[in-house]
C-alpha positions, 0 to 999 in steps of 0.5 A: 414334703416340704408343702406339708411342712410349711403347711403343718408350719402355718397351722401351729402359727395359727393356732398359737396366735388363736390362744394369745390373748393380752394381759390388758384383753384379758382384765377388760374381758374380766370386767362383769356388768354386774359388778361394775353396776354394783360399784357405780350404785356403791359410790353414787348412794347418798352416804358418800354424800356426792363425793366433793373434794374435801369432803367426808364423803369424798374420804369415803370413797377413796377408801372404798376404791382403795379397799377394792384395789387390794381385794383385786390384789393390785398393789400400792404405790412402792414407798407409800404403803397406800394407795393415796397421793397427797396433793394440796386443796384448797376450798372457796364457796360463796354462802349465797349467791343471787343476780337480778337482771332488770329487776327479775331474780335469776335461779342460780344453777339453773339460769346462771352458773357462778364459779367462785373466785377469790375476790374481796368480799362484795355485798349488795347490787354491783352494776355492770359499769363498777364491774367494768 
């Protein structure tokens, strides 16, 4: 009796593991291919102009995403309303940038990559010794 028992014990277990399934398996399971792509094209076409911080562009999609959170019933952070954070930007870009090396110009972007710095404003040649 108690064989059958223990038993009839391990399927009930088996079978209630069987139908457990985590909330965080469950939402990635809720995940279709086709909607991802849909928002990946979304956010990647030429009206949010790249998404660059600062941008019109980068607006653009950060209320697109909020949109999409609330259409998923996700809620806002509490004492926001939203589902923005403000975080302080600051933007530095250089008009033109060139570099010559033993007289031949160099593509920018494609040869060399400059990351702006806040430096005094530098125009003309700069030899390697005045960098130095």
């Amino acid at each position: 009796m108690a064989h059958r028992i223990l038993i009839l014990l391990l399927f009930a277990i088996q079978s209630i593991h069987a139908q457990y399934s985590p909330v965080s398996e469950q939402l990635a399971n809720s995940i279709r291919r086709e909607t991802l792509k849909e928002h990946v094209y979304v956010l990647a076409s030429p009206e949010y102009q790249g998404r660059e911080t600062g941008t019109e562009g980068n607006q653009k999609a950060a209320d697109y995403i909020a949109k999409q959170f609330g259409s998923y019933g996700i809620p806002p952070i509490p004492g926001d309303g939203d589902y923005f954070q403000e975080v302080a930007f600051s933007n530095i870009k250089w008009e033109n940038t060139s570099l010559t090396v033993a007289g031949e110009s160099i593509i920018p972007m494609k040869e060399f990559v400059a990351i702006p710095q806040y430096f005094p404003v530098i125009s003309g040649p700069i030899s390697i010794d005045e960098m130095t």
